[in-house]
C-alpha positions in Angstrom: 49.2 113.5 -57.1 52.6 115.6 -57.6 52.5 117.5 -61.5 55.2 116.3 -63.6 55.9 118.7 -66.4 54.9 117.3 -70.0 57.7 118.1 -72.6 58.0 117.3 -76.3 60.9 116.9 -78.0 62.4 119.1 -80.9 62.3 116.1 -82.8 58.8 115.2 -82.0 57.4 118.9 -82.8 59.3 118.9 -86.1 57.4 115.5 -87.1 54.1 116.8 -85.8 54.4 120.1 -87.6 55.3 118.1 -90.7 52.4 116.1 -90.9 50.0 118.8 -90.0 51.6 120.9 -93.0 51.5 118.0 -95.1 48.0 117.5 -94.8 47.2 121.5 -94.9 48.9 121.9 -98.3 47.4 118.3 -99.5 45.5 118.8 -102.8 41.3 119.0 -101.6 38.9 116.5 -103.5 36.9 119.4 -105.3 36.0 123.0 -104.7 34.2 123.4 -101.6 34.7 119.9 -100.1 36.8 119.6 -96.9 39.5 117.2 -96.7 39.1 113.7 -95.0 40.1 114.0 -91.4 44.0 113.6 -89.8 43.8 111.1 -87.5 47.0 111.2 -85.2 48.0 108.0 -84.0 46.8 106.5 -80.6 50.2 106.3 -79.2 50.6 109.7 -79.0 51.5 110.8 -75.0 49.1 113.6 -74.1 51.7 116.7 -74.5 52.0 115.5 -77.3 48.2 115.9 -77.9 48.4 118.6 -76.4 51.5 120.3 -78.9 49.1 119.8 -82.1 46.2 121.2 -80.3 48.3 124.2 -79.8 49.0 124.2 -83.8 45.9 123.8 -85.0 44.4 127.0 -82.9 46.6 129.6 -84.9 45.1 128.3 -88.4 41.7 129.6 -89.8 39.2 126.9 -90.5 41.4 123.9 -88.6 39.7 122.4 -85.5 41.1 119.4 -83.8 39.8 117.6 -80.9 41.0 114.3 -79.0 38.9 111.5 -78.8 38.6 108.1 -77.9 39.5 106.4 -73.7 42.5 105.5 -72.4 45.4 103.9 -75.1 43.1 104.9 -78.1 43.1 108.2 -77.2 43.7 110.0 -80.5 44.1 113.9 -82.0 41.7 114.5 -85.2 42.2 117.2 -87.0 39.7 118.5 -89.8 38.3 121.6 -92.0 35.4 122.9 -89.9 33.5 126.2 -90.5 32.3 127.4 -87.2 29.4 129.6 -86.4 29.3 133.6 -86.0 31.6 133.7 -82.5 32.4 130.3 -82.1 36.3 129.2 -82.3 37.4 126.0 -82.2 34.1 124.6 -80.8 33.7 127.4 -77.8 31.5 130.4 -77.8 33.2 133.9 -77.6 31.4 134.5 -74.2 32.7 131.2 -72.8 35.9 132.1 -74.3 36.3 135.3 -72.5 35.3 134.5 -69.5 38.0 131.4 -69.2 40.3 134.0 -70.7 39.8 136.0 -68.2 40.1 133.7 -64.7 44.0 133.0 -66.6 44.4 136.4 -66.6 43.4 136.4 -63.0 45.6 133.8 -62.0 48.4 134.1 -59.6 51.5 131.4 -59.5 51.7 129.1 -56.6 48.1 129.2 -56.3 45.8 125.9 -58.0 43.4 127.3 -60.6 40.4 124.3 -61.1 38.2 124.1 -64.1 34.7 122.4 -64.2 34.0 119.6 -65.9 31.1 121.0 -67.7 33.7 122.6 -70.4 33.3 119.8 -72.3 36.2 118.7 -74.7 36.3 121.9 -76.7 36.6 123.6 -73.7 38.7 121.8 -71.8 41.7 122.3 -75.0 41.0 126.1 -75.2 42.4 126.0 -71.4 45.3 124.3 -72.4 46.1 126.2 -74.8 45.5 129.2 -73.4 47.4 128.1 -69.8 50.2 126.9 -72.9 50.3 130.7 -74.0 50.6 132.3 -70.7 53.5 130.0 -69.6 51.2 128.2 -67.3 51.2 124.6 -66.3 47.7 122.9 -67.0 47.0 119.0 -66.6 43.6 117.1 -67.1 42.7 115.7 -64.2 39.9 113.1 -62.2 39.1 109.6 -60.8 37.4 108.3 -64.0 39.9 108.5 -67.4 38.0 111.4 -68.8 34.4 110.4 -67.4 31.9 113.2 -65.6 34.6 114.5 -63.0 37.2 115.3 -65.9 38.8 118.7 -65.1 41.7 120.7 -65.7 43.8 121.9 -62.8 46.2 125.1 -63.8 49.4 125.1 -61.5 
């Protein structure tokens, strides 16, 4: 399957980073309560997804995660404190050592990761492959079954 490059539009990001901001900067219900999930639309594409992934990693105590098959596929975004080490869902040894084989990687070559990531795992690649420049697509048979991977390019 030939990679096609996923871009998002100015406009798009603008209206993204709007409604993320908006719902940063929202009033909370009370001291110490988290705010009510952001549930992006469905009919976002996956760069898309993939664009407010990439915003939510930069701010303390945001996690977002896509959920949902297929044309329900959605981003939510929520307050989450994580434990000693853990970012975004994903341990700091898990995080180093993925950090690590993008460091490694060389252009032209195919970089593939397991499915055993899991979702958290699987967005801290793409966001990390996003960083570095790098081209990164989820990939298998079955729409995000037990052979779901990410390929870097």
């Amino acid at each position: 399957m030939p990679y096609v490059e996923e871009v998002v539009p100015a406009a798009a990001q603008a209206s993204l980073k709007s409604q993320l901001d908006a719902w940063i900067t929202a009033p909370k219900p009370g001291p110490n309560l988290k705010s009510p999930p952001l549930l992006f639309p469905p009919s976002l594409d996956a760069a898309s997804r993939k664009f407010v992934h990439s915003l939510c990693e930069s701010i303390t105590s945001v996690r977002s995660e896509s959920e949902g098959k297929g044309p329900e596929r959605r981003v939510k975004v929520y307050d989450e404190e994580e434990a000693p080490g853990v970012i975004a869902g994903v341990p700091s040894d898990v995080r180093a050592s993925l950090t690590a084989l993008l460091d490694g990687f060389t252009q032209g070559e195919e970089l593939h990761f397991s499915p055993a990531l899991g979702p958290a795992g699987r967005e801290y690649v793409h966001k990390e492959a996003l960083k570095r420049g790098l081209r990164s697509k989820s990939e298998g048979v079955t729409d995000h079954g037990e052979d779901w991977h990410i390929v870097v390019r």
